[in-house]
N, C-alpha and C positions, 0 to 999 in steps of 0.2 A: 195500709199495712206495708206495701211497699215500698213508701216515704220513708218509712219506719227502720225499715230493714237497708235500706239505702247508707241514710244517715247512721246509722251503728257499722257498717262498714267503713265509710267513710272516717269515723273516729277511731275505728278499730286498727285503720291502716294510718292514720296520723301518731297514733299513739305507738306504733310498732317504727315507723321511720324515726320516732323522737329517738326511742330505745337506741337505735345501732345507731344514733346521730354521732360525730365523735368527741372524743375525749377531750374537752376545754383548759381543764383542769390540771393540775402539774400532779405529777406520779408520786403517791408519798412511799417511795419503794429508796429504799437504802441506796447511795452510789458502790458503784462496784469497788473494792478493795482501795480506790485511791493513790495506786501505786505512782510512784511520783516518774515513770515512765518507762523506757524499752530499755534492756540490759544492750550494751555493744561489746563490741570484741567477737574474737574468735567465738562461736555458736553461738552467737547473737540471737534473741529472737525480739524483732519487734512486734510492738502492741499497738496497731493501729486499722482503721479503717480503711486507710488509703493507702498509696504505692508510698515506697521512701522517698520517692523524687515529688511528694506533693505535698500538700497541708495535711498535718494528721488532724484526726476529732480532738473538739476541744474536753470534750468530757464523757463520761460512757453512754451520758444520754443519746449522743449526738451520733453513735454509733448505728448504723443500716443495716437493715435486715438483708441476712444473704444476698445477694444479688442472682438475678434468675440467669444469667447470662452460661456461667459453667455451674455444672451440678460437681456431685462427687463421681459420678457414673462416667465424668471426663475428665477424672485425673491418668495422668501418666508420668513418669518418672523425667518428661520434659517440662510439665508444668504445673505439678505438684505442688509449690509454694504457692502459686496463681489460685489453683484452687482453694488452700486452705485461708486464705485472705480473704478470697471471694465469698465461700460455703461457710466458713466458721470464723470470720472476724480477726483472724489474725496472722502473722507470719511466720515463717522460722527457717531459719540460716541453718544450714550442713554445716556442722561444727569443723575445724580441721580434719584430716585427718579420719574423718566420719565418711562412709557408703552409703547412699540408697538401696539395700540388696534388692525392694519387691513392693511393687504398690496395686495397693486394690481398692476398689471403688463400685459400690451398687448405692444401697440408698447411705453408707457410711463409707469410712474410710480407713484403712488400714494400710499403714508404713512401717517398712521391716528397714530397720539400719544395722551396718555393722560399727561398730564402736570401735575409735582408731586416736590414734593422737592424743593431746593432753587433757580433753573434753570428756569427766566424766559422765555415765549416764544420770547420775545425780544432779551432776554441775546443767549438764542437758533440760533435765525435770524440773528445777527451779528454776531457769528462763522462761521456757515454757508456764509455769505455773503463774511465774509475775506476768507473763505478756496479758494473762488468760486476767489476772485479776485484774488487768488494767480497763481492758476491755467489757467488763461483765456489770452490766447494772447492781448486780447484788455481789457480795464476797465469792468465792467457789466454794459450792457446799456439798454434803455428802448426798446421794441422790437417794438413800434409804431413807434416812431421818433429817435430811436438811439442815444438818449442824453445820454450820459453817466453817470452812479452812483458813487458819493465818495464816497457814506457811504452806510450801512442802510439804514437808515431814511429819506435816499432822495426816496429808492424803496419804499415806504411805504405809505399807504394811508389808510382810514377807506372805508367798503360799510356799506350796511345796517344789516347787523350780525357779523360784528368783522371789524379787522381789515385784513388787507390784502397786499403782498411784492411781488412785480414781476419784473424777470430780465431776460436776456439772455445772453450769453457767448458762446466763442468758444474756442473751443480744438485745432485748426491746421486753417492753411490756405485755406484747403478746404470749399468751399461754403457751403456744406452741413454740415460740420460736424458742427454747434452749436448745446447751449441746449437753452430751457426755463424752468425754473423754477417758482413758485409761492408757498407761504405760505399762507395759512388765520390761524389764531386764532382766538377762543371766549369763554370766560369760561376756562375750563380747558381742552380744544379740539386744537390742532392743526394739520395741513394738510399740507402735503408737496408734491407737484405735479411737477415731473421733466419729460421734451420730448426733 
């Protein structure tokens, strides 16, 4: 009985290591937007995995999971861009003429800018938007019903004090690894709110 019971564990724990063995197989999961690359000029934002002074990914696949190195819980208004490349896969240039007013950071990230100069918070939102599809294995989709975004302006809506953009995206095939992102603008305030 105990040969018995031996050998059933022994296949029990074969067949559990097969399970989490890993993925051989190529991801039949859509490329992300395919955006033909990073917006420049004044409030640029690039879409890439690495620094600008390095090789960017060749494709969204080839994009890496957050790096454990800074969280969001170490952002600071000195290295805030560091962070968002790190934690959420992408870049983003202070537009002209644009403030940092206030950054906060626990398990998400929120960035309060003042809007300045010829960079509207529009013009802002579609940088950001393409950097975000460049980088996302799948389109940016709505995170209620998963519709997918072409543009902007499909994320986009009005509430009752401005307007308002929300998306999600994922970095890798892992379940967990997506973001959510949202802007609101009003006046000369915008908010940028990434988990």
């Amino acid at each position: 009985m105990r040969k018995l019971m031996a050998l059933a564990l022994v296949v029990i724990l074969a067949l559990s290591l097969a399970a989490c063995g890993g993925n051989d197989t190529p991801s039949s999961r859509p490329s992300g937007g395919g955006g033909s690359g990073s917006t420049t000029g004044s409030g640029s934002t690039t879409s890439s995995s690495t620094p600008a002074n390095s090789t960017p990914a060749s494709t969204p696949e080839s994009v890496v999971s957050p790096n454990t190195e800074l969280q969001p819980s170490d952002i600071t208004t000195d290295n805030w861009q560091e962070v968002m490349l790190s934690c959420y896969g992408f870049e983003i240039d202070l537009p002209d003429g644009w403030t940092l007013a206030e950054v906060e950071g626990q398990a998400a990230v929120t960035l309060t800018f003042t809007i300045g100069g010829s960079t509207t918070a529009e013009d802002f939102g579609v940088s950001v938007f393409s950097a975000i599809k460049d980088v996302s294995l799948v389109p940016p989709y709505n995170s209620n019903g998963n519709a997918p975004y072409d543009s902007f302006e499909d994320a986009t809506s009005n509430d009752a004090q401005g307007k308002i953009a929300g998306w999600s995206y994922e970095l890798s095939d892992d379940f967990m690894d997506y973001h959510t992102m949202n802007l609101k603008w009003s006046g000369d305030s915008l908010t940028l709110f990434i988990g």
